[in-house]
VEXKE-793363 format. One record per residue (C-alpha): residue number from 1; residue in three letters; chain; z, y, x. Coordinates in Angstrom, 1 decimal, m for minus. Example, Ala and Ser with C-alpha at 12.3 -4.5 7.8 and 13.67 -1.06 7.14 Angstrom:
> 1|ALA|A|7.8|m4.5|12.3
> 2|SER|A|7.1|m1.1|13.7
% end
This chain:
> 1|UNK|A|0.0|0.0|0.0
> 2|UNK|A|m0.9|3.4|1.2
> 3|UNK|A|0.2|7.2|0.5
> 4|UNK|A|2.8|7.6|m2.3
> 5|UNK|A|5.3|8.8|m3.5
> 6|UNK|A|7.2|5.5|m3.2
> 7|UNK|A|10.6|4.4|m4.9
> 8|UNK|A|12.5|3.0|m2.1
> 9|UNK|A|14.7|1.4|m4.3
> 10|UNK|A|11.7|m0.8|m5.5
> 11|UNK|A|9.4|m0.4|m2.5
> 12|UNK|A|11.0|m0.9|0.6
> 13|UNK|A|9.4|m0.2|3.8
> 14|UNK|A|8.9|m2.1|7.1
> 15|UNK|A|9.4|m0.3|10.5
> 16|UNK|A|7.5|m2.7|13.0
> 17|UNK|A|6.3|m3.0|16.9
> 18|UNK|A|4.5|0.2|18.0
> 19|UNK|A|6.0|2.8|15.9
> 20|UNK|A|4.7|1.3|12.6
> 21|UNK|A|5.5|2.1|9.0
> 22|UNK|A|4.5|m0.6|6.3
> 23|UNK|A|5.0|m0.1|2.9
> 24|UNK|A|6.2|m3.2|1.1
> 25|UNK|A|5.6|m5.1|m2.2
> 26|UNK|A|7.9|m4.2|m5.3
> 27|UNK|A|11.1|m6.0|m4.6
> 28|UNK|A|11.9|m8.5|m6.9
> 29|UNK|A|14.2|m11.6|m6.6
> 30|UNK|A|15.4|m13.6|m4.0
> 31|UNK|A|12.1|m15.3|m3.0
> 32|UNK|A|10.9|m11.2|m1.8
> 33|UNK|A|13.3|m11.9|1.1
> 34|UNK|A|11.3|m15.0|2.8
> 35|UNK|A|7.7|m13.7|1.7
> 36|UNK|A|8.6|m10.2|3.7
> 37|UNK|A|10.0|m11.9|6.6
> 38|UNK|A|6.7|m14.3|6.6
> 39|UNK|A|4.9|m10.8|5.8
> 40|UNK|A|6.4|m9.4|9.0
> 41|UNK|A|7.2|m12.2|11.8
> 42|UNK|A|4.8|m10.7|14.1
> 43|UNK|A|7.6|m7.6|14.7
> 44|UNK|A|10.2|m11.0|15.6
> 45|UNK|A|13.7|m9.1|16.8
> 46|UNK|A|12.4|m5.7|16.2
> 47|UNK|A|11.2|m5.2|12.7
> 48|UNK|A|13.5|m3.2|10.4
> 49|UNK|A|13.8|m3.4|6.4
> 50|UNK|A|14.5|0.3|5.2
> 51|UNK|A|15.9|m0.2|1.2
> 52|UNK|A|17.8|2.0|m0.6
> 53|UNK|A|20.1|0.4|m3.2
> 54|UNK|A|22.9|1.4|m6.0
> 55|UNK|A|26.1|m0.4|m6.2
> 56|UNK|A|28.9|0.0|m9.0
> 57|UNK|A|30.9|m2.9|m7.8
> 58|UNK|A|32.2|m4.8|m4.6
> 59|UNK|A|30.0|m7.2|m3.0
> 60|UNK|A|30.5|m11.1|m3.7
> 61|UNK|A|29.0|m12.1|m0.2
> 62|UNK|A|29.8|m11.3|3.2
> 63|UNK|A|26.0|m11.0|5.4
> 64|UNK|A|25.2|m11.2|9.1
> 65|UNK|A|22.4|m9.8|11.2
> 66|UNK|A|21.6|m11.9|14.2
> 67|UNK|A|18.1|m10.1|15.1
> 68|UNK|A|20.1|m6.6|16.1
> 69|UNK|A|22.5|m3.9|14.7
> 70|UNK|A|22.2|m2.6|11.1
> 71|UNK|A|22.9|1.0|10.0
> 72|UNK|A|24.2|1.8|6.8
> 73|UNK|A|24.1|5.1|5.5
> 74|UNK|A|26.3|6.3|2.1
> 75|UNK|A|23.9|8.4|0.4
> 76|UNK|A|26.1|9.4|m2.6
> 77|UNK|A|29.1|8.6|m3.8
> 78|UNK|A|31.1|6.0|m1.9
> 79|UNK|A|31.7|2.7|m0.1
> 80|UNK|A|33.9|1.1|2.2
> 81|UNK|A|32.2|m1.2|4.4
> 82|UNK|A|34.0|m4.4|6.3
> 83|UNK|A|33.3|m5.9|9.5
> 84|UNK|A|34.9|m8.8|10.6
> 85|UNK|A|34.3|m9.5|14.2
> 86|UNK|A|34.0|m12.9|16.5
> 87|UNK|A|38.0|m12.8|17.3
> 88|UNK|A|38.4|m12.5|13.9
> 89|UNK|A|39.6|m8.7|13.8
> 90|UNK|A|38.8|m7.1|10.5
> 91|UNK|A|38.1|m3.3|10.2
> 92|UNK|A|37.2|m1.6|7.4
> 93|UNK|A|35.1|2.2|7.0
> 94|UNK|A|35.0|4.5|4.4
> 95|UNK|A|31.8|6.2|3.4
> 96|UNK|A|31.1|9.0|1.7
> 97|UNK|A|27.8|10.7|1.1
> 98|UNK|A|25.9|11.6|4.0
> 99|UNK|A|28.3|9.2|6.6
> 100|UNK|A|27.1|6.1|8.1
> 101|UNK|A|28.6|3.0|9.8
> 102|UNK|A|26.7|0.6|12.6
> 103|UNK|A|27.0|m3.0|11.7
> 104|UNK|A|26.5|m4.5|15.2
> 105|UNK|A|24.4|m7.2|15.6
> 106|UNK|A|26.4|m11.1|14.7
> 107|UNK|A|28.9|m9.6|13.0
> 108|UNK|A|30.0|m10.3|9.5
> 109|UNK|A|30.2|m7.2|6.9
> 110|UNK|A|30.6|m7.1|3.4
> 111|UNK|A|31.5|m4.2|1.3
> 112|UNK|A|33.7|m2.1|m1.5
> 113|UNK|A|32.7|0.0|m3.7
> 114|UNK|A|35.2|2.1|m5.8
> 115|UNK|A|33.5|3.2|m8.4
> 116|UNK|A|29.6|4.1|m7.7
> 117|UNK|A|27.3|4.5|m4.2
> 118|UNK|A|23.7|4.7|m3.0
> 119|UNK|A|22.9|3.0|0.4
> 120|UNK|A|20.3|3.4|2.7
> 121|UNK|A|20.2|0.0|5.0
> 122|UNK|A|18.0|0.1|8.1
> 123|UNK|A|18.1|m3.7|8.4
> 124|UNK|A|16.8|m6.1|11.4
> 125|UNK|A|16.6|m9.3|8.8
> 126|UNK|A|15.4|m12.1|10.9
> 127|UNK|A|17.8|m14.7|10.5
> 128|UNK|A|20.1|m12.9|8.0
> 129|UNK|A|22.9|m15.3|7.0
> 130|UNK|A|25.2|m15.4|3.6
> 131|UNK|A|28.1|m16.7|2.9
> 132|UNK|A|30.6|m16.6|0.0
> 133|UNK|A|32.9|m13.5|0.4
> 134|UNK|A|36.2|m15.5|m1.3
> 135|UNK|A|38.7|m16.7|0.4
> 136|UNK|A|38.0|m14.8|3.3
> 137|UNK|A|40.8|m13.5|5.4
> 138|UNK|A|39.1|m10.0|5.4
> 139|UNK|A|38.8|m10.3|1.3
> 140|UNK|A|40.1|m6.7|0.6
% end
């Protein structure tokens, strides 16, 4: 897809080797996930997802990056993001609009939101893992 305007909310965009922009297909469903990353293994380690989303409620799942560090950026309202590292140290960062936090690359983040939030997510997502976020030590 070419020009725009584009709803990054429904059409995220791709950020690949040599400075490249790609605009994506309308997100929909889990299955979007594996047909980008098949859309965009030619970037390997250094492609990025840009996606915007809204949240109203905490995350059920924690998430892990392996490919490189994520940013995540509270565009309005806000969220706490939580980051629970190798040693098993948990830390937790508030958000509010126009703040950001650096998931670093292997480590496990999920998130709380309060009441309502927009995200931007600059994501590398080769080999993004999921799990279950309860029973969790870091469950806040």
């Amino acid at each position: 897809m070419i020009g725009g305007p584009l709803d990054l909310r429904r059409f995220p965009a791709h950020l690949g080797l040599g400075a490249a922009a790609l605009s994506l297909p309308e997100m929909a469903g889990a299955d979007w996930y594996e047909a980008c990353a098949a859309r965009t293994a030619a970037d390997g380690d250094e492609g990025r997802l840009v996606s915007l989303h809204d949240f109203d409620s905490d995350w059920t799942a924690w998430e892990m990056h392996p490919a490189g560090d994520e940013v995540v950026i509270c565009i309005s309202g806000a969220i706490t993001v939580i980051q629970q590292r190798a040693e098993g140290a948990v830390e937790a960062i508030a958000l509010k609009a126009g703040e950001y936090a650096i998931n670093p690359a292997g480590v496990w983040h999920t998130a709380n939101v309060a009441d309502a939030a927009s995200v931007l997510f600059i994501t590398p997502g080769l080999g993004t893992d999921h799990r279950p976020r309860s029973g969790l030590q870091a469950d806040e």
